[in-house]
C-alpha positions in Angstrom: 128.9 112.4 107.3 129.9 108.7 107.7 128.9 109.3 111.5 125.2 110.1 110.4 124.8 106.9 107.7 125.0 104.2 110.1 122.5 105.7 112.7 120.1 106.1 109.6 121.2 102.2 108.9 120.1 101.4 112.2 116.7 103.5 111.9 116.0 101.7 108.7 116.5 98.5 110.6 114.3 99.6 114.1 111.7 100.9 111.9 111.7 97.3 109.6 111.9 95.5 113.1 109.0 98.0 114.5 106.5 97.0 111.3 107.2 93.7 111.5 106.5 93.2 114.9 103.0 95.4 113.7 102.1 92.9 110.7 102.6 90.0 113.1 100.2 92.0 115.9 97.9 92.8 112.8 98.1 88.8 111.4 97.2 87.1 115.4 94.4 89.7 115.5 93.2 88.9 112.4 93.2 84.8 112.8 91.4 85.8 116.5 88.4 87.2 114.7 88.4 85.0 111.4 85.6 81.8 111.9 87.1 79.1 110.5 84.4 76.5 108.3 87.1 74.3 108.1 87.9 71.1 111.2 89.4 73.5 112.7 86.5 75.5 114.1 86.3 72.4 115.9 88.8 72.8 118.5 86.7 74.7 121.1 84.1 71.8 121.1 86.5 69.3 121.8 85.4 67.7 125.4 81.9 69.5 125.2 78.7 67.7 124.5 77.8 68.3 120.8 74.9 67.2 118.5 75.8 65.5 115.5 72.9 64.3 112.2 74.6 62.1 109.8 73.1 61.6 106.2 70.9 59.1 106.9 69.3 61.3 109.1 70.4 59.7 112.7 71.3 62.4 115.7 73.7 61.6 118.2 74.5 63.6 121.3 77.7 62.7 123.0 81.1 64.0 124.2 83.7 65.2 121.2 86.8 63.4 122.4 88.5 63.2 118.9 88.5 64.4 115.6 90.8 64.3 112.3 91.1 66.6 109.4 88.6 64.6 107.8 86.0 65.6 109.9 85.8 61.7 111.6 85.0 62.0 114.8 85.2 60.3 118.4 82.1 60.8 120.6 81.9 59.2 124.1 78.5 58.1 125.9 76.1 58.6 122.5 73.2 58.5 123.0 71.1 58.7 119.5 67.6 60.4 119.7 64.5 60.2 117.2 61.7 62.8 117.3 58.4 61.6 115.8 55.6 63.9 114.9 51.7 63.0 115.7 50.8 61.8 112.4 53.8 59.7 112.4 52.9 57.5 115.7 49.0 57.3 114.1 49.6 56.8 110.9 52.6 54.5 111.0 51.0 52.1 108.3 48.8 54.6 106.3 51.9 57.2 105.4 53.0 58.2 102.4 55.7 60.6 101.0 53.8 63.8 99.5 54.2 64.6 96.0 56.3 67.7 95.0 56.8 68.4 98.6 59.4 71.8 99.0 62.5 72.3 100.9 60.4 75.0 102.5 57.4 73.2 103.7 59.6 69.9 105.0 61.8 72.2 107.1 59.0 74.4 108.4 60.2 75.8 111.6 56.2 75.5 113.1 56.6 71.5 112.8 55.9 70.2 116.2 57.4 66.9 117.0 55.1 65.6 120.1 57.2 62.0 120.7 61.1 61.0 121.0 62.9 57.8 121.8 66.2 57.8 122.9 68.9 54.9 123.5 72.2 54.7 124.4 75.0 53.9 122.1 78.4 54.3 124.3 81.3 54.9 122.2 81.4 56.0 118.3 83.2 56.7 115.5 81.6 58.8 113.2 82.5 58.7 109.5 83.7 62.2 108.3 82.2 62.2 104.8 78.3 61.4 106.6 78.5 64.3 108.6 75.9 66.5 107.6 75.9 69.1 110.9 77.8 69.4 114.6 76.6 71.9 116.9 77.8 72.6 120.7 75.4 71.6 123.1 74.6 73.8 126.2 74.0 71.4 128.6 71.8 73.4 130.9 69.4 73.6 128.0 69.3 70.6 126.7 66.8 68.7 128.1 64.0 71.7 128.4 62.9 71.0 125.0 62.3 67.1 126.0 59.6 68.6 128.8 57.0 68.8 126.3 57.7 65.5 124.5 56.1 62.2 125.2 59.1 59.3 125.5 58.0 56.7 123.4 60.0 53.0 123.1 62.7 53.2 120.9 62.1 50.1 118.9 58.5 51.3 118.0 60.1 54.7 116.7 62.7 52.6 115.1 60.3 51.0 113.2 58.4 53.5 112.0 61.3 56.1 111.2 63.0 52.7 108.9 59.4 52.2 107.3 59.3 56.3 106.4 62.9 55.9 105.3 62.3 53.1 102.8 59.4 54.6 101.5 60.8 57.7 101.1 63.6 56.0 99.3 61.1 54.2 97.0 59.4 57.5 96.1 62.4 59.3 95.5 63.8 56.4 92.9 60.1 56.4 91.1 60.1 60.8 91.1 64.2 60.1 89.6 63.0 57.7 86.8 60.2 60.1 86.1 62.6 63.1 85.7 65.3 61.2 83.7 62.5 59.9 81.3 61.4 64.4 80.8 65.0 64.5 80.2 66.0 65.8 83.7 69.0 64.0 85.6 
């Protein structure tokens, strides 16, 4: 009887060992097929071109070189990029914000920007808490879109992307007021 209690000792310990070695097979293929929404879905795109819009509404392309768990990140040779519809390039000093406009009819997917400026910016450091989206770029695709765009100088989009901004900013300050006074905040 003694004989048989340690061989069962030594089961009990293979088959611990044996579904251990199974959670841990189980765990790595788990983390393999779990997306991570946190900085560290950013590994793969580290030295790959991405596309990054900040909150002001400014979109870089460059190389990720760098990033912290912060989201801050290091791009090398930006360039930033400003797409302009029609009415904005002939309209420039007649526009106006529209009232009550929705989140569905400003980010219509039918919107056709016909201009863009581009400059470049070299090296930047981009603030963590302004990011608003990064995306991989594929580089063989990237430029097909600009095909169908007219390149317009970049201090003439400048200007008229800063004068929507502000106005935009005006009206949304007025439309504020006029909630808080109804008694929305």
């Amino acid at each position: 009887m003694s004989g048989e209690e340690p061989s069962s000792t030594q089961e009990s310990s293979k088959t611990k060992q044996n579904h251990t070695d199974t959670n841990e097979e189980e765990a790595d293929l788990y983390l393999d097929q779990y997306n991570f929404t946190t900085t560290a879905a950013l590994v793969a795109s580290v030295d790959r071109k991405v596309m990054v819009t900040v909150k002001t509404g400014q979109i870089y392309f460059g190389i990720l070189r760098t990033y912290d768990h912060f989201a801050n990140l290091t791009l090398e040779f930006v360039t930033e990029r400003i797409y302009l519809l029609k009415d904005d390039l002939e309209n420039s000093d007649n526009f106006k914000p529209k009232f009550n406009i929705s989140t569905r009819e400003y980010n219509r997917a039918d919107r056709q920007y016909e201009y863009y400026a581009e400059r470049p910016v070299g090296c930047y450091l981009i603030r963590g808490e302004n990011v608003v989206f990064i995306g991989e770029v594929d580089i063989d695709k990237e430029d097909k879109p600009l095909r169908y765009l007219k390149k317009v100088d970049w201090r003439l989009a400048n200007d008229i992307i800063s004068k929507k901004r502000r106005l935009e900013h005006r009206f949304n300050e007025k439309q504020a007021v006029r909630y808080s006074r109804k008694g929305f905040s």
